[in-house]
VOPAGU-2260 file (C-alpha; in pm, 1 decimal, decimal comma):
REM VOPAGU-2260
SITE   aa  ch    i         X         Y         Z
SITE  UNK   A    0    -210,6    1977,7   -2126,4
SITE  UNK   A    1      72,9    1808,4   -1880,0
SITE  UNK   A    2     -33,4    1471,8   -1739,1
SITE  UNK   A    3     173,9    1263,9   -1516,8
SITE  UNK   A    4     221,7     912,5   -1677,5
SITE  UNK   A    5     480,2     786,4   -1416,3
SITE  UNK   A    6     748,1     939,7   -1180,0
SITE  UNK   A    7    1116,1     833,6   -1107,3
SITE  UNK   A    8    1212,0    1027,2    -795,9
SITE  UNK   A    9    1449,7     914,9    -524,8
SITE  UNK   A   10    1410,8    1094,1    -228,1
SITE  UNK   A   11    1613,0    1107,3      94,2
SITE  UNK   A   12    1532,9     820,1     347,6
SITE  UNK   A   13    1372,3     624,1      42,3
SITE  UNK   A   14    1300,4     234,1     111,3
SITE  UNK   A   15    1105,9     116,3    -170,2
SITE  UNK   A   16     924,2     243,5    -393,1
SITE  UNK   A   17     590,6      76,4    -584,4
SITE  UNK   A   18     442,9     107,2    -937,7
SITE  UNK   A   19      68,7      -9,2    -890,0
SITE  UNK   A   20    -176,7      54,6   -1186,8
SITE  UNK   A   21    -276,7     420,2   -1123,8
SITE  UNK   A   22     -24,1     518,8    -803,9
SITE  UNK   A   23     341,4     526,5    -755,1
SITE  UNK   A   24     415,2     442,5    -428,6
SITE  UNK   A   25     717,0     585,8    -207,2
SITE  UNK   A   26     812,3     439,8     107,6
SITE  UNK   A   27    1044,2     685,4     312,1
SITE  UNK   A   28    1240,0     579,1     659,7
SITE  UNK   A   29     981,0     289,2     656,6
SITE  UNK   A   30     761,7     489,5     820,5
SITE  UNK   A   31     582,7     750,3     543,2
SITE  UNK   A   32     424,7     640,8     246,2
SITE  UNK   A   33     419,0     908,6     -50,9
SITE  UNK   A   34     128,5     832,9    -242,3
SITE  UNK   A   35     140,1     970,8    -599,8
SITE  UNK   A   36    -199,6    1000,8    -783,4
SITE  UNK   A   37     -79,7     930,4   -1164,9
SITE  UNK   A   38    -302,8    1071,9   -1443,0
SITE  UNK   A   39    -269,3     657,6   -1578,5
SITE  UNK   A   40    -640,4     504,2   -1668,8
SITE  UNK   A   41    -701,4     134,8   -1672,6
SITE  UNK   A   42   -1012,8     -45,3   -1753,9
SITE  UNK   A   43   -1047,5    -434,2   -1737,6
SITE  UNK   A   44    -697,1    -486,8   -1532,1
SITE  UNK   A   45    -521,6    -301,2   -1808,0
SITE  UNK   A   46    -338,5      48,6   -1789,9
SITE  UNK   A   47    -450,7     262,4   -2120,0
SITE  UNK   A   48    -148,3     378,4   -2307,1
SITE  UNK   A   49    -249,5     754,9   -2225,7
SITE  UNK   A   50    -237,7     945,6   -1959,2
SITE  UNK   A   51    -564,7    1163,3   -1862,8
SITE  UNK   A   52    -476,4    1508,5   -1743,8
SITE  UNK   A   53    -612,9    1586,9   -1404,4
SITE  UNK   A   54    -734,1    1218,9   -1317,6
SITE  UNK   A   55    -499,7    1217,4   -1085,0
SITE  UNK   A   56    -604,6    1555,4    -929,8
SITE  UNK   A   57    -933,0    1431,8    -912,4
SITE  UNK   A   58    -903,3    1110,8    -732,4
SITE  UNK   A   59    -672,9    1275,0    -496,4
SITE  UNK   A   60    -879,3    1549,1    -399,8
SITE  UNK   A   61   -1191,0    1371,3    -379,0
SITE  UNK   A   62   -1046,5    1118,1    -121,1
SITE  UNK   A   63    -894,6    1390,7      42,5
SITE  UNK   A   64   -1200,9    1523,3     104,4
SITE  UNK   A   65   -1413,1    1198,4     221,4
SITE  UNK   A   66   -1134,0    1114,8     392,4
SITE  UNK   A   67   -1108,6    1408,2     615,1
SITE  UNK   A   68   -1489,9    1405,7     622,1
SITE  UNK   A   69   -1520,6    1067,1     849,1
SITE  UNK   A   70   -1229,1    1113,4    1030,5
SITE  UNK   A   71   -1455,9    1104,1    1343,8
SITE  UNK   A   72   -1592,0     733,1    1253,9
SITE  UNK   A   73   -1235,8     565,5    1252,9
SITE  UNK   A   74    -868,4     724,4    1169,4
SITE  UNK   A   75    -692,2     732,3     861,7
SITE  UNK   A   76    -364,3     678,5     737,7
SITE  UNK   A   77    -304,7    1078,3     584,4
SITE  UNK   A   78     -48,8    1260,4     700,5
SITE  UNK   A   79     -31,0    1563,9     494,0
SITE  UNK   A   80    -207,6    1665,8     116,6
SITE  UNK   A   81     162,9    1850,9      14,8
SITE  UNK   A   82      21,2    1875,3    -334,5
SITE  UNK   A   83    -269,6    1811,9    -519,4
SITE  UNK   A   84    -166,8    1487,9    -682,5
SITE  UNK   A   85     -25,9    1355,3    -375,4
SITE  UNK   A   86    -117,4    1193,2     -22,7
SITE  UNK   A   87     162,3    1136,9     253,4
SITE  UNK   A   88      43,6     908,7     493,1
SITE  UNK   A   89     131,4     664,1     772,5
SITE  UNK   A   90     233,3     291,9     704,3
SITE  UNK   A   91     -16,0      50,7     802,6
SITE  UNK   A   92     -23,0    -332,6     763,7
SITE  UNK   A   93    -268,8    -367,1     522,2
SITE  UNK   A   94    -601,6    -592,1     574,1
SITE  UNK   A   95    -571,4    -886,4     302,3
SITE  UNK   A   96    -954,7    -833,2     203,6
SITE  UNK   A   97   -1135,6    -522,5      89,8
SITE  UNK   A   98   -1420,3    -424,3     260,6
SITE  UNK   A   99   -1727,4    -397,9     -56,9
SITE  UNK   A  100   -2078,6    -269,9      61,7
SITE  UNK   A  101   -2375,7    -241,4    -157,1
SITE  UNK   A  102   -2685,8     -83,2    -132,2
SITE  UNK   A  103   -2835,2    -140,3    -476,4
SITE  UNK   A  104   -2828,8    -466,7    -686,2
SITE  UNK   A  105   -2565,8    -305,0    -981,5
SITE  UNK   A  106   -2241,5    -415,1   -1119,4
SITE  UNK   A  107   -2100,0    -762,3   -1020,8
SITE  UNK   A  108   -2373,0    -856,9    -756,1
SITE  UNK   A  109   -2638,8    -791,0   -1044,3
SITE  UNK   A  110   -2443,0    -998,4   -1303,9
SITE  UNK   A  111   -2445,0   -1302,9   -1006,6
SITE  UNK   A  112   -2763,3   -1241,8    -935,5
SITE  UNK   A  113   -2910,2   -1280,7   -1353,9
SITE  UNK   A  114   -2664,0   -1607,8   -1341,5
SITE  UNK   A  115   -2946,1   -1740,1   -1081,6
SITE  UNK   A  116   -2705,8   -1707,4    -770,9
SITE  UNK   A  117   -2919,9   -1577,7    -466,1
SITE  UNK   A  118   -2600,7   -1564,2    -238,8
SITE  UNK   A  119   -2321,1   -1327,6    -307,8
SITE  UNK   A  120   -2006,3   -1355,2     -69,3
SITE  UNK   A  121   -2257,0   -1592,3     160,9
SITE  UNK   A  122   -2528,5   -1312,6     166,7
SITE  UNK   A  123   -2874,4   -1420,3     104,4
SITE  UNK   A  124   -3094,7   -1171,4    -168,3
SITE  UNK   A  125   -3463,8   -1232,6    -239,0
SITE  UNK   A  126   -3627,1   -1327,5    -486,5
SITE  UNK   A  127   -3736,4   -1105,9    -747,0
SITE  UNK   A  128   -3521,4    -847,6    -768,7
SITE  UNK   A  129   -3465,6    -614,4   -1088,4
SITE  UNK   A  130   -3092,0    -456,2   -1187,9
SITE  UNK   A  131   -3025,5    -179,6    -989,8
SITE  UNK   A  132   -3330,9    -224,1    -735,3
SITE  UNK   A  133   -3251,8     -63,2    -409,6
SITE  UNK   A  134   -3170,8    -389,5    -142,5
SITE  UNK   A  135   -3359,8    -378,9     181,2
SITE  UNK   A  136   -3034,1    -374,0     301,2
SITE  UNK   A  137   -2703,6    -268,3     221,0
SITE  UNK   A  138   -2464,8    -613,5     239,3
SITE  UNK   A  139   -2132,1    -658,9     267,3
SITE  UNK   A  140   -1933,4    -854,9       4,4
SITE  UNK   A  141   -1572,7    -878,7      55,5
SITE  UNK   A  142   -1296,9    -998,7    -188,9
SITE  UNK   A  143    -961,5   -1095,8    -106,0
SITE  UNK   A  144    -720,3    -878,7    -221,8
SITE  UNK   A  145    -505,7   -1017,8    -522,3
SITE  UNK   A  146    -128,4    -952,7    -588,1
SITE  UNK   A  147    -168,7   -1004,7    -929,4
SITE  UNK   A  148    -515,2   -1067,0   -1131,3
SITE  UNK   A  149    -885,6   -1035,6   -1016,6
SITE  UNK   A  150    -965,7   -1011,6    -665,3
SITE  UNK   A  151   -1188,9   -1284,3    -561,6
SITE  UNK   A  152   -1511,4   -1302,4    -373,7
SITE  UNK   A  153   -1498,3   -1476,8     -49,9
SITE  UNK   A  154   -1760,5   -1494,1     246,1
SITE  UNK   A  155   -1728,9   -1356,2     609,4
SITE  UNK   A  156   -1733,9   -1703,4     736,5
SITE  UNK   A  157   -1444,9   -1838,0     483,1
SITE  UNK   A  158   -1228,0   -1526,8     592,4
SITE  UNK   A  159   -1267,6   -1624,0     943,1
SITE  UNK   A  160   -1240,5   -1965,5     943,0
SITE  UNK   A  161    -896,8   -1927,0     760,8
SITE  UNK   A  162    -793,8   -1680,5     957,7
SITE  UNK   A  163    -711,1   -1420,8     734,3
SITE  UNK   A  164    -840,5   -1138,6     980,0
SITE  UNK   A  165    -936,5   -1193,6    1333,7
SITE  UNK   A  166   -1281,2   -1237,0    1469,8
SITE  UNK   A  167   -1254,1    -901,6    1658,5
SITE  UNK   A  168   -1106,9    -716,4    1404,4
SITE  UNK   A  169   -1321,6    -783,6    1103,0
SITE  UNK   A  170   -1633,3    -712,9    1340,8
SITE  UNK   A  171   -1483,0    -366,7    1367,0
SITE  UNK   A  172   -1417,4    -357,3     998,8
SITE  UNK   A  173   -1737,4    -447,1     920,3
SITE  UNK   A  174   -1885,2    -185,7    1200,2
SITE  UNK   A  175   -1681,1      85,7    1021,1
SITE  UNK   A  176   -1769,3       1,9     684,7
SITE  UNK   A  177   -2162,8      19,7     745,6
SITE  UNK   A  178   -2074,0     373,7     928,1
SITE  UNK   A  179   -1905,7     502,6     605,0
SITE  UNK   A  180   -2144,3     404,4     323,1
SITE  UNK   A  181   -2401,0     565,5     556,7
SITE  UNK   A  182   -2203,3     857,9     620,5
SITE  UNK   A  183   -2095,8     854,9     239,4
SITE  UNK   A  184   -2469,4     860,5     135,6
SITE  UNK   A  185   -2547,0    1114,5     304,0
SITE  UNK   A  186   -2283,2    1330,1     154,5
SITE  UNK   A  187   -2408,9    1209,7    -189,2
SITE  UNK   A  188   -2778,7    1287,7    -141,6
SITE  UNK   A  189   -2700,1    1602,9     -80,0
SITE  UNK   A  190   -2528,3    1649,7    -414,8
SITE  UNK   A  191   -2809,9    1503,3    -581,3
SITE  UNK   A  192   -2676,9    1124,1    -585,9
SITE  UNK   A  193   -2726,1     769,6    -494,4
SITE  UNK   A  194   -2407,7     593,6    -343,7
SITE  UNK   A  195   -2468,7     289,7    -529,5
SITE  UNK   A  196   -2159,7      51,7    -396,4
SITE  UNK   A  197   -1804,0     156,0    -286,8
SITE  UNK   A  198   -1486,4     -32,3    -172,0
SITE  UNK   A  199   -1299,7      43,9     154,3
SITE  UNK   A  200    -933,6     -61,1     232,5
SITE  UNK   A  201    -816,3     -62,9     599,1
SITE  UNK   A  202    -490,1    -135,7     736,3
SITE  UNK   A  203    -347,9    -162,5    1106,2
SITE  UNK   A  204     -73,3      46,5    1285,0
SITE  UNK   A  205      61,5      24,0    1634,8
SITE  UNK   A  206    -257,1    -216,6    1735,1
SITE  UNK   A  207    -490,4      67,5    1550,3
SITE  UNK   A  208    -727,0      42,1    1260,0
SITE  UNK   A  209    -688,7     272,1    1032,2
SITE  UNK   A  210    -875,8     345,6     661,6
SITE  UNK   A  211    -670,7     388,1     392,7
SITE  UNK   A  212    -592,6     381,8      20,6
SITE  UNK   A  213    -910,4     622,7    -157,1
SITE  UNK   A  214   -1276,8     640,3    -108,5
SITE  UNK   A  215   -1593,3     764,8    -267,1
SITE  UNK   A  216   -1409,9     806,5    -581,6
SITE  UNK   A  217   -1517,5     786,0    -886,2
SITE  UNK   A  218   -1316,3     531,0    -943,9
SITE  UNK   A  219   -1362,8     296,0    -595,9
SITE  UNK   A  220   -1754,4     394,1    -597,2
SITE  UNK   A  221   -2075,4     398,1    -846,8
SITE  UNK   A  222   -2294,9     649,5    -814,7
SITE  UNK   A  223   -2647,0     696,4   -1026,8
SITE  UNK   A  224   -2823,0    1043,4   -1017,2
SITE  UNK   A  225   -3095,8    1082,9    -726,5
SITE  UNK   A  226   -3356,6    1277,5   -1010,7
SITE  UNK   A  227   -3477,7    1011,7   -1275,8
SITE  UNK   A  228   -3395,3     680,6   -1045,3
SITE  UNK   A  229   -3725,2     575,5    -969,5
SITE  UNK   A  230   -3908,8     681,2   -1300,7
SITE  UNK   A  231   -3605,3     465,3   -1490,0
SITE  UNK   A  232   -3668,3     156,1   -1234,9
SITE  UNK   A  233   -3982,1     195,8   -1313,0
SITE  UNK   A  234   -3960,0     130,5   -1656,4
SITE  UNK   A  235   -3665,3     -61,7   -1666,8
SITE  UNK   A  236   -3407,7     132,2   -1823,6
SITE  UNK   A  237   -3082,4     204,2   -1763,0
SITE  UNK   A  238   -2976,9     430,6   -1477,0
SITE  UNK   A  239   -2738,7     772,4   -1524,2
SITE  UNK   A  240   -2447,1     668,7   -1357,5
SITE  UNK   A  241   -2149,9     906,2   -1237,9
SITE  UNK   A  242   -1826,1     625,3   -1211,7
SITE  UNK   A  243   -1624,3     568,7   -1497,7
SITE  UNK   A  244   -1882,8     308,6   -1667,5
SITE  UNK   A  245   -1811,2     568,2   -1938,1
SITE  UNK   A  246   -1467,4     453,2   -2030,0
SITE  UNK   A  247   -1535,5      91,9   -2032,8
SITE  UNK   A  248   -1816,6     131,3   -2237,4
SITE  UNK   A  249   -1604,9     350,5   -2518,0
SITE  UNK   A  250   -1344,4      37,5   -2505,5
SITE  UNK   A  251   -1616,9    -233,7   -2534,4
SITE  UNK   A  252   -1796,4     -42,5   -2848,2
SITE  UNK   A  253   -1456,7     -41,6   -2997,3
SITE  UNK   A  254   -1400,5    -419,5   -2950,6
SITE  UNK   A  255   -1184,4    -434,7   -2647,8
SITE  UNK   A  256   -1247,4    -607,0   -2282,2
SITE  UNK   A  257    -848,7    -671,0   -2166,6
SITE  UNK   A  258    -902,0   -1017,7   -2384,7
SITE  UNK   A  259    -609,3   -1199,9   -2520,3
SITE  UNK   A  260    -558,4   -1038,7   -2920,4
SITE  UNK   A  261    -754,0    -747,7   -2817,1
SITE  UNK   A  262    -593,0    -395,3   -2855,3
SITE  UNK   A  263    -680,7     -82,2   -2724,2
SITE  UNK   A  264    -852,2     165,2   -2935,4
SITE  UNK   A  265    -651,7     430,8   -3067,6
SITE  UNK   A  266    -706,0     716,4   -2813,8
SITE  UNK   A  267    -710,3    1020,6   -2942,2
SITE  UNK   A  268    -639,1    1439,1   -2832,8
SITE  UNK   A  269   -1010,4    1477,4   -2822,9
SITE  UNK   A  270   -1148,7    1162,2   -2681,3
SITE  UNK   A  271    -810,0    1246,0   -2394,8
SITE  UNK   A  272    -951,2    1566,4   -2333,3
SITE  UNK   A  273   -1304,4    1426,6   -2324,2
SITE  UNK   A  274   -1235,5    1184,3   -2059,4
SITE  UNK   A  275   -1045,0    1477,7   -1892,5
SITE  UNK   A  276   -1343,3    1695,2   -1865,5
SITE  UNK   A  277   -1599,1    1417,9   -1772,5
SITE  UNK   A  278   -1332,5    1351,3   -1431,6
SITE  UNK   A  279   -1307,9    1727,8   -1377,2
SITE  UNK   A  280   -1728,0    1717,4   -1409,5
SITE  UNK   A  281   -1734,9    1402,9   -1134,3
SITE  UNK   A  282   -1503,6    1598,5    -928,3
SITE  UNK   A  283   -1752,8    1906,1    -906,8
SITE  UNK   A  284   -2102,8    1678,5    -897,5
SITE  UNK   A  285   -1945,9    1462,8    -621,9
SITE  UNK   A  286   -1796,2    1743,2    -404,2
SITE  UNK   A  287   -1983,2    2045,1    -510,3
SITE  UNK   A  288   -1669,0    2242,9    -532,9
SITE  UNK   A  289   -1538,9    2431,2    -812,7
SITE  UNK   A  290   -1232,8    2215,7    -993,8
SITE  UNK   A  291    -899,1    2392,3    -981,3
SITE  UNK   A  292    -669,6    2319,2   -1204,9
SITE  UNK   A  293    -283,8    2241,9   -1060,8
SITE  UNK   A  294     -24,8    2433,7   -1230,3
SITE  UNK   A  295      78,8    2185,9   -1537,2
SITE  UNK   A  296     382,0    2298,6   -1737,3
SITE  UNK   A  297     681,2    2153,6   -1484,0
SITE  UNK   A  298     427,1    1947,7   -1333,6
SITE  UNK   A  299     668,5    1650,2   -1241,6
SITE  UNK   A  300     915,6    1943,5   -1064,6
SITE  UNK   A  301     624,1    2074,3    -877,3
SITE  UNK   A  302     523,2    1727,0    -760,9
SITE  UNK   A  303     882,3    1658,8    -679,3
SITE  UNK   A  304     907,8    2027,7    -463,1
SITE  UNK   A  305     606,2    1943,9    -287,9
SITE  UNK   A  306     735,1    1614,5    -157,1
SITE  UNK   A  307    1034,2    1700,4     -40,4
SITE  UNK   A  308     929,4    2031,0     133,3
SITE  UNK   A  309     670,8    1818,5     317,8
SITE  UNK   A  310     925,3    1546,7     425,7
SITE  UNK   A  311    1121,8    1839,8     557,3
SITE  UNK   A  312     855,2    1956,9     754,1
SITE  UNK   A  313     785,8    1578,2     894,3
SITE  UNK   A  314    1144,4    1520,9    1001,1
């Protein structure tokens, strides 16, 4: 198996170019962004050493997908899908906060929540509330979006009064966020899932919002399976999740959390090709289409080809 652990390419009209955790970013006559999917993992703000063939794929496809399905609820940044690991879209000025909407008490909001905080991000819950409860609402919980480190909570009032997004536009942000997690549970309860929580990133072009960056991913959402939920509530166990829970949870039972003097497990060909097949198994349970493998052995070449036959094409 060919995985694509990071790309070098210079293309004509290139402006910058950006290494983030998981995508290398290409910025071309400062007006296109080339987004490459990378098969890179990280878990706890730190890339794995190994590549996972057909992550990449996966994640691309997927927001592909979503993203074309709620094009009708506000525009997004994509341009063109030239190849399957790889998004061409338009340059927006990215929103400094991303836009985090819950509908079940899981994940971060739970962990608050045990701590004894009944406010998260200046949202009130109530009382008595068990992990993973379905909230009479779903809330809102922004964080700021960090250069470098953790992104940190931070109320609708705080990113008002210091002015990090306008009054009117953060309405609308918050208007299109609500639209999506309801349009994006719909999709899922079709398939058989809950949309749990997800993460939207928006960005502004000539006086536009647009959505961009991923969404419903496995990797920007939780999901738990719709058959079993309430029976587990119920008894208080743990709910089946589709995200990838599973990888943290193979790094924490072999003694790593990204803490100082912690090292990454070894990862080995079958726990690779493991992880491979679970994202490949998300990709089909989340979209109900069949996964189709992109043509591996020159895959940096085809990548390459893609890209510049599709700038061609945009000139």
């Amino acid at each position: 198996m060919s995985a694509i652990k990071e790309t070098n390419f210079k293309f004509p009209g290139q402006t910058n170019y950006y290494k983030g955790k998981v995508r290398d970013v290409y910025t071309i006559s400062d007006k296109y962004l080339v987004m490459v999917v990378s098969d890179r993992i990280s878990a706890f703000d730190v890339i794995l050493p190994e590549p996972i063939p057909y992550k990449g794929q996966v994640l691309n496809q997927i927001a592909a997908k979503f993203l074309n399905a709620t094009q009708d609820i506000v525009p997004n940044w994509v341009i063109d899908v030239p190849d399957p690991s790889v998004t061409i879209g338009k340059i927006c000025q990215p929103f400094k906060v991303e836009m985090v909407i819950r509908g079940y008490l899981a994940g971060h909001a739970w962990r608050e929540y045990a701590a004894g905080r009944r406010q998260v991000c200046g949202v009130s819950l109530p009382e008595g509330l068990k992990e993973n409860d379905k909230l009479p609402e779903p809330i809102i919980t922004p964080t700021t979006k960090a250069a470098v480190g953790h992104d940190e909570d931070i109320s609708r009032e705080e990113i008002l009064s210091q002015g990090i997004v306008s009054e009117e536009d953060y309405l609308k942000l918050e208007e299109y966020t609500r639209e999506l997690f309801q349009r994006g549970t719909e999709i899922a309860a079709e398939r058989g899932l809950i949309l749990v929580d997800t993460k939207y990133e928006f960005g502004k072009a000539e006086g536009r919002i647009y959505l961009i960056d991923e969404i419903h991913t496995p990797d920007s959402s939780r999901y738990f399976y719709k058959d079993g939920y309430e029976e587990l509530q119920a008894k208080g166990e743990p709910q089946r999740q589709l995200s990838k829970e599973f990888v943290r949870k193979w790094l924490i039972e072999n003694g790593f959390q990204g803490k100082e003097g912690q090292t990454v497990p070894e990862m080995t060909p079958e726990l690779i090709k493991s992880i491979s097949d679970r994202y490949i198994e998300l990709y089909e349970h989340i979209t109900g289409d069949v996964f189709r493998k992109a043509e591996a052995s020159e895959v940096l070449k085809r990548v390459e080809n893609n890209i510049l036959e599709s700038l061609n094409r945009l000139k």
